[in-house]
N, CA, C and O atoms as a Maestro MAE file, in Angstrom:
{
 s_m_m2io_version
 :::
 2.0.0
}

f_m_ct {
 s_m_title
 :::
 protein
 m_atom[220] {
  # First column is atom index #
  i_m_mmod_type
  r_m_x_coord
  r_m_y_coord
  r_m_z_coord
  i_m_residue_number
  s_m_chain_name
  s_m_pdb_residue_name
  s_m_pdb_atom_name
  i_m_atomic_number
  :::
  1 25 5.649 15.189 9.971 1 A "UNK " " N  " 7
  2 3 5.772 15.425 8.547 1 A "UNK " " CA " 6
  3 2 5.091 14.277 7.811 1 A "UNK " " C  " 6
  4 15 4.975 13.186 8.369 1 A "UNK " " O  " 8
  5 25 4.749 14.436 6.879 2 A "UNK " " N  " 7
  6 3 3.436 13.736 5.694 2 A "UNK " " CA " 6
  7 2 4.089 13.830 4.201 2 A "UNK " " C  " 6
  8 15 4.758 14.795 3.833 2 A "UNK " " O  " 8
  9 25 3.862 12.937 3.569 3 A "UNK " " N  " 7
  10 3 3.318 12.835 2.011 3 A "UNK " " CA " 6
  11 2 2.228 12.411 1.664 3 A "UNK " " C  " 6
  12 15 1.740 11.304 1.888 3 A "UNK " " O  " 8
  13 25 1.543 13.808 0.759 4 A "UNK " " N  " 7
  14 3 0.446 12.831 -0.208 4 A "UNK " " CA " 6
  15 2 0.541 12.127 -1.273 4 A "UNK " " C  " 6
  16 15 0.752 12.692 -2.346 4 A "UNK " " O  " 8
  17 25 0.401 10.721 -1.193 5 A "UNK " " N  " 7
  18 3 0.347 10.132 -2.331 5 A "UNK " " CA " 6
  19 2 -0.817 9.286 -2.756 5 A "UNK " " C  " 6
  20 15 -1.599 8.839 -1.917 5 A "UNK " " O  " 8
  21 25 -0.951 9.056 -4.037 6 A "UNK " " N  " 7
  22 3 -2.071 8.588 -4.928 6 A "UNK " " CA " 6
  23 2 -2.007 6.649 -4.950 6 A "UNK " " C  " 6
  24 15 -1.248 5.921 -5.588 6 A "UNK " " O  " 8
  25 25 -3.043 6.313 -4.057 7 A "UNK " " N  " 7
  26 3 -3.378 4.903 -4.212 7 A "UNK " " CA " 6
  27 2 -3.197 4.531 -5.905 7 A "UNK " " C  " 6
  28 15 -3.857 5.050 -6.804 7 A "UNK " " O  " 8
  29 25 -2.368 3.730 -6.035 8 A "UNK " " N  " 7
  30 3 -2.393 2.599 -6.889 8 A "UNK " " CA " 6
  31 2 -3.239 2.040 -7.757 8 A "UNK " " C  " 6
  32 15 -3.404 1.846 -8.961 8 A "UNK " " O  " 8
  33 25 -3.862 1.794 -6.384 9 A "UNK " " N  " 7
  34 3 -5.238 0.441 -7.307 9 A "UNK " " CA " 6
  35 2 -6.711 1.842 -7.381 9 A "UNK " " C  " 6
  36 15 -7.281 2.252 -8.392 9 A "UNK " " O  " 8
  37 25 -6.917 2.216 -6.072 10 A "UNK " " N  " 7
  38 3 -8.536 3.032 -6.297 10 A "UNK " " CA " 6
  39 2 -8.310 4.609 -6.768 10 A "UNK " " C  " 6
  40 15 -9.320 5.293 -6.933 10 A "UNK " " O  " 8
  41 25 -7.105 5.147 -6.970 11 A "UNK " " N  " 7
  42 3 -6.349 6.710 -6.753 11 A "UNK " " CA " 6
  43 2 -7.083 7.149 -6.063 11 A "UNK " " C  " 6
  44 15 -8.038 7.574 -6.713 11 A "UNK " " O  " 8
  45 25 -7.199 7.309 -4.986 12 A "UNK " " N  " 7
  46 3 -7.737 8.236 -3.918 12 A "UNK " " CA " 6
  47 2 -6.016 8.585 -3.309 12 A "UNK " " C  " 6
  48 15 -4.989 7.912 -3.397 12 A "UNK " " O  " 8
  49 25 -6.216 9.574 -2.853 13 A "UNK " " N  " 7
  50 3 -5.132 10.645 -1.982 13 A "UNK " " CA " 6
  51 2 -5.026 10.144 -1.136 13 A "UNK " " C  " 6
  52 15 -6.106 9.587 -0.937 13 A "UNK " " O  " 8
  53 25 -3.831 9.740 0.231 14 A "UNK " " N  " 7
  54 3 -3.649 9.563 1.227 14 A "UNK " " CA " 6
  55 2 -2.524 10.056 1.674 14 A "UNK " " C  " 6
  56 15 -1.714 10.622 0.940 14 A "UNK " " O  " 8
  57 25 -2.320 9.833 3.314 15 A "UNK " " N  " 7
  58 3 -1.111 10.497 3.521 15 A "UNK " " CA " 6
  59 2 -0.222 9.363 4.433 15 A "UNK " " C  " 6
  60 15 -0.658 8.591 5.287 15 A "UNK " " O  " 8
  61 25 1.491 9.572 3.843 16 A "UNK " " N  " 7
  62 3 2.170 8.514 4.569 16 A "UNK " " CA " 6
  63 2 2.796 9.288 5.633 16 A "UNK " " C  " 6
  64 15 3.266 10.404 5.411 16 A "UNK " " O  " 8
  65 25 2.818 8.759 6.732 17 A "UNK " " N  " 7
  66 3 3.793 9.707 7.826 17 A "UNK " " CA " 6
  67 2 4.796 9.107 7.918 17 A "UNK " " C  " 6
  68 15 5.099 8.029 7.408 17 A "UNK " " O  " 8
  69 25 5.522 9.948 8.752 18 A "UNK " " N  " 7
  70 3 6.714 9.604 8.942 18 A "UNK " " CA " 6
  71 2 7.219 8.218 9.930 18 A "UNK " " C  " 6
  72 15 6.425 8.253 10.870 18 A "UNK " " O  " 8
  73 25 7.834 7.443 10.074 19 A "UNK " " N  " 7
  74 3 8.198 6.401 10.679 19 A "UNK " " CA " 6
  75 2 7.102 4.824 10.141 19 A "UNK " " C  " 6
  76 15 7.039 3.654 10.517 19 A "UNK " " O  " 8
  77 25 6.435 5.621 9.152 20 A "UNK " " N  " 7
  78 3 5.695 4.204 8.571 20 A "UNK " " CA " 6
  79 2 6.815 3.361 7.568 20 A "UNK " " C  " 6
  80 15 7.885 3.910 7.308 20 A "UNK " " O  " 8
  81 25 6.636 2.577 7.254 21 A "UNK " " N  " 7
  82 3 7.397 2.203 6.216 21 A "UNK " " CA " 6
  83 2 7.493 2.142 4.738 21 A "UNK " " C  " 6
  84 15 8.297 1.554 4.013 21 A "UNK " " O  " 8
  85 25 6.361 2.977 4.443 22 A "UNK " " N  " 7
  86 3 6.058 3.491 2.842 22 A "UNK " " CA " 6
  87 2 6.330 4.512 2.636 22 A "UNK " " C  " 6
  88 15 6.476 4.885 1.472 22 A "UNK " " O  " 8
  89 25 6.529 5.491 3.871 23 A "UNK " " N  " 7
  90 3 7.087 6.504 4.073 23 A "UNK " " CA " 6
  91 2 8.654 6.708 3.353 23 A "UNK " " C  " 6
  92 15 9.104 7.558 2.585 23 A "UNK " " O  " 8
  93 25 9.255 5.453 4.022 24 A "UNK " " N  " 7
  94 3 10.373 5.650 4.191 24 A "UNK " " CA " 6
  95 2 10.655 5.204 2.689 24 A "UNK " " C  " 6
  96 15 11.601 5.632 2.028 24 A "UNK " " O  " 8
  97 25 9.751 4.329 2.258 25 A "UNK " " N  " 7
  98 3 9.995 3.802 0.763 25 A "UNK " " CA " 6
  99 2 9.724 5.104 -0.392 25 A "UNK " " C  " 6
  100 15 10.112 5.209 -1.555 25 A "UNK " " O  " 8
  101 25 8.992 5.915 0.360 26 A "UNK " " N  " 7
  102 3 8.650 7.201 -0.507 26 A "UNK " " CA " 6
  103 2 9.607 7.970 -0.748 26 A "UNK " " C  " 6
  104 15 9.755 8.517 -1.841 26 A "UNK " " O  " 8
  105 25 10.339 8.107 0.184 27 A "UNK " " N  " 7
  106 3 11.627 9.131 0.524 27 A "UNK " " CA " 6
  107 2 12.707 8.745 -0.179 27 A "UNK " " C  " 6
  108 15 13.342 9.559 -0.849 27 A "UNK " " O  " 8
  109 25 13.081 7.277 -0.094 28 A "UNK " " N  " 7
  110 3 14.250 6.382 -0.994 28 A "UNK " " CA " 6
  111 2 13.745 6.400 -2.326 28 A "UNK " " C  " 6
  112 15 14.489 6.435 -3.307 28 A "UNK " " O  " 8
  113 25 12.293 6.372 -2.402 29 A "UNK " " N  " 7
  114 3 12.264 6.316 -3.831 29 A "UNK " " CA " 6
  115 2 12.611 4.674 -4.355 29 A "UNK " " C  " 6
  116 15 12.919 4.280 -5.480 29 A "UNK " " O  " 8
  117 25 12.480 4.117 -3.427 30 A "UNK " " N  " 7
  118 3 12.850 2.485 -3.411 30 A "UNK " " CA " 6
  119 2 11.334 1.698 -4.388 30 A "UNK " " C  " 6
  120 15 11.413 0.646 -5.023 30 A "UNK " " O  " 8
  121 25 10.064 2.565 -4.250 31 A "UNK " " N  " 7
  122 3 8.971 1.449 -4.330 31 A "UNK " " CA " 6
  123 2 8.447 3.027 -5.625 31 A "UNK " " C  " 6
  124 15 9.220 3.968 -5.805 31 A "UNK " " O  " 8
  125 25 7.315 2.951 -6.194 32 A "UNK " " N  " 7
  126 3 6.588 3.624 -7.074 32 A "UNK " " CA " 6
  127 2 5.394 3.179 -6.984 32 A "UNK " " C  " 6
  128 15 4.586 3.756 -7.711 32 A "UNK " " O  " 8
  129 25 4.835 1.992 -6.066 33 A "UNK " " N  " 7
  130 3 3.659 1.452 -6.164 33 A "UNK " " CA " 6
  131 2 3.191 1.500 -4.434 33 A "UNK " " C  " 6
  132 15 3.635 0.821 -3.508 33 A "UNK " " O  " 8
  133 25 1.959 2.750 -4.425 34 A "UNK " " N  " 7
  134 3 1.741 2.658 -3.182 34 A "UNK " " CA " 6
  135 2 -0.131 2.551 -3.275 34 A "UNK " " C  " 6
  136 15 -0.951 2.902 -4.124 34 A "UNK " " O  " 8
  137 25 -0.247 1.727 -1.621 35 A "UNK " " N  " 7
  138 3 -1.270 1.121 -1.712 35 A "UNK " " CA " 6
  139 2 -2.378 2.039 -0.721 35 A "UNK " " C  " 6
  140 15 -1.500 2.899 -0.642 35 A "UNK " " O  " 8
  141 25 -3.286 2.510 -0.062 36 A "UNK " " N  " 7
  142 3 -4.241 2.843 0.938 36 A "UNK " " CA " 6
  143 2 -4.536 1.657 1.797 36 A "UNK " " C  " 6
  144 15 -4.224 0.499 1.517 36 A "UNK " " O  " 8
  145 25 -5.189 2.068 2.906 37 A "UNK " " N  " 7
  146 3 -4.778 0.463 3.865 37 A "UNK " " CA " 6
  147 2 -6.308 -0.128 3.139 37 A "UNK " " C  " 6
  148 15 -6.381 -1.357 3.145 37 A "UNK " " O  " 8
  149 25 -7.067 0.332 2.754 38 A "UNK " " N  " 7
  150 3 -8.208 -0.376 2.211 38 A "UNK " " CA " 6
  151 2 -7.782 -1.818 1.513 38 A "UNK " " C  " 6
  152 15 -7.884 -2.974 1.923 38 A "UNK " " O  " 8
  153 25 -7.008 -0.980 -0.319 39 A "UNK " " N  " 7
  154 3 -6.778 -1.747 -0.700 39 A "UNK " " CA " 6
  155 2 -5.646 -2.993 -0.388 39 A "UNK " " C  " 6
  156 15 -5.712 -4.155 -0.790 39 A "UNK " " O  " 8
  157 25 -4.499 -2.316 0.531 40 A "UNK " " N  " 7
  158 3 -3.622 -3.200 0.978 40 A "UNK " " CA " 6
  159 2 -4.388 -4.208 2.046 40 A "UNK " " C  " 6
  160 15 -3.627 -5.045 2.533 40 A "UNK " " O  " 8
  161 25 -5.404 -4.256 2.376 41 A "UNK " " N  " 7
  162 3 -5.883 -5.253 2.973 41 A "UNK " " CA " 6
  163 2 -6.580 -6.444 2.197 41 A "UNK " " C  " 6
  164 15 -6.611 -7.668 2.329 41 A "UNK " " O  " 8
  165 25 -7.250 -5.308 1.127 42 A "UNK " " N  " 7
  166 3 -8.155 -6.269 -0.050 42 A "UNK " " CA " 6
  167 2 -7.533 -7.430 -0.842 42 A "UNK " " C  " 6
  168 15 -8.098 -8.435 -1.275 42 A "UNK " " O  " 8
  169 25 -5.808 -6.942 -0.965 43 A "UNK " " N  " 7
  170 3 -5.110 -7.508 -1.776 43 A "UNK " " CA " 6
  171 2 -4.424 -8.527 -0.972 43 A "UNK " " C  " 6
  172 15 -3.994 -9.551 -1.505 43 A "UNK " " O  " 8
  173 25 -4.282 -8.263 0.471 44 A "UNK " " N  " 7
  174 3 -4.032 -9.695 1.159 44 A "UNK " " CA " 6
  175 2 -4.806 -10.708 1.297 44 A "UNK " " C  " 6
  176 15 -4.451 -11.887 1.284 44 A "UNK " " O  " 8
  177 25 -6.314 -10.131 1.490 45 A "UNK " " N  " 7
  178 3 -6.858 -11.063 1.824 45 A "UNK " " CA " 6
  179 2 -7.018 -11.940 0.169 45 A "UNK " " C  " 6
  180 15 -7.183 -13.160 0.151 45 A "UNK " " O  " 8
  181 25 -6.948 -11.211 -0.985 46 A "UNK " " N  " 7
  182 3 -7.376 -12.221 -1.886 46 A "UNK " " CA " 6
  183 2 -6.138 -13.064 -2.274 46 A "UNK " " C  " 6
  184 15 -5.928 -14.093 -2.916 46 A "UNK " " O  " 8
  185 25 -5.423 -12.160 -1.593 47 A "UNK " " N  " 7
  186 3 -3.683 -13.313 -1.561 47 A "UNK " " CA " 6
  187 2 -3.882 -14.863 -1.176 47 A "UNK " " C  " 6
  188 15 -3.469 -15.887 -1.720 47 A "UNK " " O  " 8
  189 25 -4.699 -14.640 0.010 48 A "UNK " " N  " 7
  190 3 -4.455 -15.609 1.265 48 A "UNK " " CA " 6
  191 2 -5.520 -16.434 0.940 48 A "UNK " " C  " 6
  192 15 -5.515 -17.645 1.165 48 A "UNK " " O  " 8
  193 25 -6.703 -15.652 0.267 49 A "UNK " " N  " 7
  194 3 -8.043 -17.216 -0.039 49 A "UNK " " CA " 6
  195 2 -7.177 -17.872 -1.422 49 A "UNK " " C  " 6
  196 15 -7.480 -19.029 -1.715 49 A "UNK " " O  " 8
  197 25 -6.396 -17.362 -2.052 50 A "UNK " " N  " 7
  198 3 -5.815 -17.577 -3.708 50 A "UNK " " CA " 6
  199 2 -5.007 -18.984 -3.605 50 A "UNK " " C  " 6
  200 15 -4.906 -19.914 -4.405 50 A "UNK " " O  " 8
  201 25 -4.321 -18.717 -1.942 51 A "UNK " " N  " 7
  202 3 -3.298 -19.400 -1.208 51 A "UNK " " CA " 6
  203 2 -3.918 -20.892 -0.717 51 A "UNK " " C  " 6
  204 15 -3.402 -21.996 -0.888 51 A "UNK " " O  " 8
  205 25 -5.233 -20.556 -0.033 52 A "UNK " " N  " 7
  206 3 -5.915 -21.733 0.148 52 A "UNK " " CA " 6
  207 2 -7.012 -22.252 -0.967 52 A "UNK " " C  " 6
  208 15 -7.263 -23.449 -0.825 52 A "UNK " " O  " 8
  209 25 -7.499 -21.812 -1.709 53 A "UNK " " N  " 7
  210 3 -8.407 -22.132 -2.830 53 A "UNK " " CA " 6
  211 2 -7.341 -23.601 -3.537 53 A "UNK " " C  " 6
  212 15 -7.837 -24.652 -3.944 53 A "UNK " " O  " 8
  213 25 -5.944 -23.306 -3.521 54 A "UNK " " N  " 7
  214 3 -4.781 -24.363 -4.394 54 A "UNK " " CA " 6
  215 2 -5.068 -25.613 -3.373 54 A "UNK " " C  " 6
  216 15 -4.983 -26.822 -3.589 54 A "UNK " " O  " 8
  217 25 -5.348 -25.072 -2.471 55 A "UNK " " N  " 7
  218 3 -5.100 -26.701 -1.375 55 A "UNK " " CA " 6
  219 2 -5.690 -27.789 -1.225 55 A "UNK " " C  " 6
  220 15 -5.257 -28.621 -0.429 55 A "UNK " " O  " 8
  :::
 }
 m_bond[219] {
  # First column is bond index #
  i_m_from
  i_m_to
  i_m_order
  :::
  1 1 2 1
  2 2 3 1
  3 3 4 2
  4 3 5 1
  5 5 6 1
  6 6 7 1
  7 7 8 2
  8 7 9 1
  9 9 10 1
  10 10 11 1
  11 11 12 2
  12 11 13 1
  13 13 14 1
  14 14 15 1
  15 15 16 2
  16 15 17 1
  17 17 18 1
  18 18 19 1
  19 19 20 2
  20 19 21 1
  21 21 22 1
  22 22 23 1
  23 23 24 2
  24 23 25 1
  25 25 26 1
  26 26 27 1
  27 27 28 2
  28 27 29 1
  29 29 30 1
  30 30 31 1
  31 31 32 2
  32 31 33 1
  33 33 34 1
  34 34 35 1
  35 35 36 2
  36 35 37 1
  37 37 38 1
  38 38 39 1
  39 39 40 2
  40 39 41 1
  41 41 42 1
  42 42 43 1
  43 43 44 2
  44 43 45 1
  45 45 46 1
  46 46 47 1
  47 47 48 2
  48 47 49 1
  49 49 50 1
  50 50 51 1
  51 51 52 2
  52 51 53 1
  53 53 54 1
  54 54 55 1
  55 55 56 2
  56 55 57 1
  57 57 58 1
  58 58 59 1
  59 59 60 2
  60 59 61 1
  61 61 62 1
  62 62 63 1
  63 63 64 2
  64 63 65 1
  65 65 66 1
  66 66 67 1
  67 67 68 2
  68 67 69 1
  69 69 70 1
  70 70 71 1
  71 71 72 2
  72 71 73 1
  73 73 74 1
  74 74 75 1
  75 75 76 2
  76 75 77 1
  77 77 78 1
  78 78 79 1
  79 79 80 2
  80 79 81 1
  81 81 82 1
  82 82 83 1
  83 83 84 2
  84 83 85 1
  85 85 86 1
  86 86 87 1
  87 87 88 2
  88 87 89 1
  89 89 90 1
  90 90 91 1
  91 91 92 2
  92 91 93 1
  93 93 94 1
  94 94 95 1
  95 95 96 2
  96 95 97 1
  97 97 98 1
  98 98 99 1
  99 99 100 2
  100 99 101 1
  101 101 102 1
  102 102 103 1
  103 103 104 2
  104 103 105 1
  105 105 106 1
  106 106 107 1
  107 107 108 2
  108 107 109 1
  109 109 110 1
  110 110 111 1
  111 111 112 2
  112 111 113 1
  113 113 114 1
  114 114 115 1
  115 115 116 2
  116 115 117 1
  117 117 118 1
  118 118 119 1
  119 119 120 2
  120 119 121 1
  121 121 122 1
  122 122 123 1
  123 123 124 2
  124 123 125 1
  125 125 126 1
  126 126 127 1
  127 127 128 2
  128 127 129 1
  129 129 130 1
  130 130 131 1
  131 131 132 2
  132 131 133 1
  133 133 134 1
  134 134 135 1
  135 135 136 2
  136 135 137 1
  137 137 138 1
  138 138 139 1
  139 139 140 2
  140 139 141 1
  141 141 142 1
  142 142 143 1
  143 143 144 2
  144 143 145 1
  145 145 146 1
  146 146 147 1
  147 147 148 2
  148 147 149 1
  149 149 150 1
  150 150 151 1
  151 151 152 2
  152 151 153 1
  153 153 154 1
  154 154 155 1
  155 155 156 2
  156 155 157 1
  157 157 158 1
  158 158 159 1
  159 159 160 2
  160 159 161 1
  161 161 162 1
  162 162 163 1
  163 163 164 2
  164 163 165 1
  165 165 166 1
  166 166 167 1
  167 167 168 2
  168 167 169 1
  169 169 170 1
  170 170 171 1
  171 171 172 2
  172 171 173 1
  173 173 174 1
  174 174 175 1
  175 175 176 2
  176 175 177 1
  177 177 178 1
  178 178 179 1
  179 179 180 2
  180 179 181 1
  181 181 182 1
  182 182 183 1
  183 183 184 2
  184 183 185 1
  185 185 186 1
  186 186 187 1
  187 187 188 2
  188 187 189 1
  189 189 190 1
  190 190 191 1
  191 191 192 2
  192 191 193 1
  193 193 194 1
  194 194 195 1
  195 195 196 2
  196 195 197 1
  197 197 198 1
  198 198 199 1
  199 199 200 2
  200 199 201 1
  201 201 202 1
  202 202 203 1
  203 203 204 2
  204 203 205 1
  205 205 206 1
  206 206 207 1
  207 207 208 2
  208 207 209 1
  209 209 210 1
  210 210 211 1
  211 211 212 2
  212 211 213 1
  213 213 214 1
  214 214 215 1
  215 215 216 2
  216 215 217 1
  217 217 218 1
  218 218 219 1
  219 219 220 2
  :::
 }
}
């Protein structure tokens, strides 16, 4: 079983399955902000240079 939901940051369509953990945030209704692994990668990595750029 699947949900489609709408990226966040680029809205493109994706689908969460089941036993992921956005999934499960989809279902609780716990989160409203979901990411595609694109951008959830984009946004770590500019986490992590943001993290060392301070140092």
């Amino acid at each position: 079983m699947h949900y489609e939901v709408k990226c966040t940051s680029c809205k493109r369509t994706f689908k969460l399955y089941e036993g992921e953990e956005q999934y499960k945030q989809y279902k609780e209704r716990k989160s409203r902000l979901f990411y595609c692994e694109d951008c959830k990668h984009k946004i770590r990595f500019e986490a992590i240079k943001n993290f060392f750029r301070n140092y």
